[in-house]
N, C-alpha and C positions, 0 to 999 in steps of 0.2 A: 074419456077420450078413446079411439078407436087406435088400437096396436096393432104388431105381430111381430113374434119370436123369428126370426134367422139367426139361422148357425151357419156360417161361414166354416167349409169343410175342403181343407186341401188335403191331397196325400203326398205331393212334391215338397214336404217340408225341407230347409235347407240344413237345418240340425238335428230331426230325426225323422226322414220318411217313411213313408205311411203310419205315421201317428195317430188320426183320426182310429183308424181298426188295429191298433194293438190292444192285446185282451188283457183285460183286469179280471180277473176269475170269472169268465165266463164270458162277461159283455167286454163290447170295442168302447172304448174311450169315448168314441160319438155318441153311441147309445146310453151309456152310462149319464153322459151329457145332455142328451135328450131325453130322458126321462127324469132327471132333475128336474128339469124344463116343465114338465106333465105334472110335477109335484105344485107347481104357482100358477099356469094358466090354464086354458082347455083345448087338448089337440089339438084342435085344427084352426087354433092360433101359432101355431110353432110349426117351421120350415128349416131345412138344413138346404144351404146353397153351396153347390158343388162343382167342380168341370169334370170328375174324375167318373170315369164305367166303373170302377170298382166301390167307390163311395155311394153311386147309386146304386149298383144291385145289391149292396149293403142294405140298404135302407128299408128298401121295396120287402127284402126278406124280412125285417124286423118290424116290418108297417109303420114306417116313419115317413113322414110327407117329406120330399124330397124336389127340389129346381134344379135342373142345367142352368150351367152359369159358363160366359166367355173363357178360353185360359189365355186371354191378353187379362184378365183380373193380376194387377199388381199386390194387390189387399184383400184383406177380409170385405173390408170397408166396400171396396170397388164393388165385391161379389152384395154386396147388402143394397148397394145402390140399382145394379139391374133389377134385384127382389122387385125394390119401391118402384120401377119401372111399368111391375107387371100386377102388382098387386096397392092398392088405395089404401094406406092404413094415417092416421095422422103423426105415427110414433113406429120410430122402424127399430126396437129392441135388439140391440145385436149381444148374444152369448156368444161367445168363442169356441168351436168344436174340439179343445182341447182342457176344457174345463169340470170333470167327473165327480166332482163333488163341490158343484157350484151351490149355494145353498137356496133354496126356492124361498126362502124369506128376501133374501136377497134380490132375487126377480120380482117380488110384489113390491121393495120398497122405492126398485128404478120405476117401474107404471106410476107410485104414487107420487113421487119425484116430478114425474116429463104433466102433472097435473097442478103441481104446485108450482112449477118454474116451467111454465107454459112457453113451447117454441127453444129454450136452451137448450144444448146439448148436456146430457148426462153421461157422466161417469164414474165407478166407487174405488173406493179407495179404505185402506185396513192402516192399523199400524204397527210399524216394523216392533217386534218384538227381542230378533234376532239378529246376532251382527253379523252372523253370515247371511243371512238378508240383501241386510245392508251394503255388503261389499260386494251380492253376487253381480254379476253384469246381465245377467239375464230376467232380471227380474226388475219393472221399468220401477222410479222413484219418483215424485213429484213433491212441490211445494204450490204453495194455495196461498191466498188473501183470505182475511180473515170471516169474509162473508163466504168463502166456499169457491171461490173461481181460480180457476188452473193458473199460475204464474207462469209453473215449467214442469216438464217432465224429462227423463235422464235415466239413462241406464249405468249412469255412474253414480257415486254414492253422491246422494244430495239431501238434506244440504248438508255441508262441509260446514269445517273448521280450523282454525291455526293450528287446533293439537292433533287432526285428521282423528280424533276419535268419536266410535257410535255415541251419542248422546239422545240424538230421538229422528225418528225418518217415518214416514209411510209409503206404502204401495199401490201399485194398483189394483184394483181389483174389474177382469176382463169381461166388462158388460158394461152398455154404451146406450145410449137412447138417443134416435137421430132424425129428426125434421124429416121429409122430403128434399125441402131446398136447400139446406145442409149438404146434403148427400150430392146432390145435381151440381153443388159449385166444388165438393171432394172432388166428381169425375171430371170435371171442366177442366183441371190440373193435368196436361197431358203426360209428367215426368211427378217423381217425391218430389216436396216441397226439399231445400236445404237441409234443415234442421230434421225432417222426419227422414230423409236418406241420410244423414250423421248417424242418429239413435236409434234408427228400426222404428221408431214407433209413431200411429197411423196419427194419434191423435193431435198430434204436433203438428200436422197441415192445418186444422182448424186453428188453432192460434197463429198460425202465420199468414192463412186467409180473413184474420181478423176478429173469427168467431170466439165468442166467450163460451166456454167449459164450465160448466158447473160440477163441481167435484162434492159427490156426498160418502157419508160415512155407511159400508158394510162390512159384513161378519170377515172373520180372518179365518173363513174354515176353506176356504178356494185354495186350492191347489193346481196352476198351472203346468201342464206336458209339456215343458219346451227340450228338455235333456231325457240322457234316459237314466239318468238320477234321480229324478220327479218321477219314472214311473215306479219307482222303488216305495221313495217316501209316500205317491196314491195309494198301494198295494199295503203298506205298513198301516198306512190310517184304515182303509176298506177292512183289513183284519182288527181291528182295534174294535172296530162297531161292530163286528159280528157279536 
């Protein structure tokens, strides 16, 4: 099946701006991101979508393929959805441009995924190890049926208990594989759905527009930028594998 990699890249982050280009020993978070990316497909399968001048001339200097994108984009999502506007692919790959050591096994097993559960949406998911995980609020949570389809997703600690203690949880993991028509009935929502403006989190319009989520298992090596405590723990791990 015919793909392509976008990176959905804001710099107006609401909890830590300009996240995309802050430096991890040498490279921006983007690039560090985008080259993960070059480690599973071949360039010029993979696009970073962006509305920002400074994310662009970012790119251009590091010879990364780069799109303007609206800044009415509410989402990453939104921004992946113009891509598929402009570009024909059967499977729209979304990496999240805050994701630096996203593992490129990772990215061959979503492609192999959107081939075996033809037309689903894909998404991965690790499991929580740690209770601080589990209790963080920024880090989404979900629960699944037993064949792999999304029930819920939660940035509070799910699932629960009567003793409210960690017993077992997973996460998500922020790579996504998206239809075209997927995406066209995303942008057709002119506001978040309810539940995806409660949680922040994009994927919870498609369950609410009906769609089924296919949630598969990936690596726990993802380290998501949303604080600037993660860019600590990035930088801690980045020195570990030197």
């Amino acid at each position: 099946m015919d793909y392509v990699i976008v990176i959905p890249a804001r710099y107006a982050s609401s909890r830590l701006p300009g996240k995309p280009l802050i430096d991890l020993n040498g490279q921006s978070v983007l690039e560090r991101t985008y080259r993960q990316c070059q480690k599973a497909v071949q360039t010029e399968k993979i696009i970073v979508a962006t509305d920002d001048q400074r994310i662009e001339a970012h790119c251009k200097a590091k010879g990364m393929q780069v799109m303007m994108t609206s800044k009415n984009c509410l989402t990453g999502t939104d921004r992946v959805a113009e891509v598929a506007e402009q570009i024909e692919a059967d499977y729209y790959i979304n990496v999240q441009g805050d994701e630096p050591l996203m593992n490129p096994q990772d990215i061959r097993d979503t492609i192999e995924a959107t081939q075996k559960y033809q037309g689903d949406i894909i998404n991965g998911y690790a499991l929580i190890t740690e209770e601080s995980q589990f209790r963080s609020l920024s880090i989404p949570k979900l629960v699944f049926r037993p064949d792999g389809r999304l029930l819920y997703m939660s940035r509070s600690p799910i699932p629960g208990n009567k003793c409210e203690e960690f017993k077992m949880a997973w996460r998500q993991i922020c790579i996504y594989a998206f239809t075209k028509p997927a995406l066209q009935a995303f942008v057709a929502e002119n506001t978040k759905t309810p539940l995806e403006a409660e949680e922040d989190i994009e994927i919870l319009r498609f369950l609410e527009l009906g769609y089924e989520v296919r949630m598969i298992p990936l690596s726990k090596d993802s380290i998501a930028i949303d604080l600037p405590e993660d860019v600590e723990r990035v930088l801690k791990k980045l020195k570990e594998s030197e």
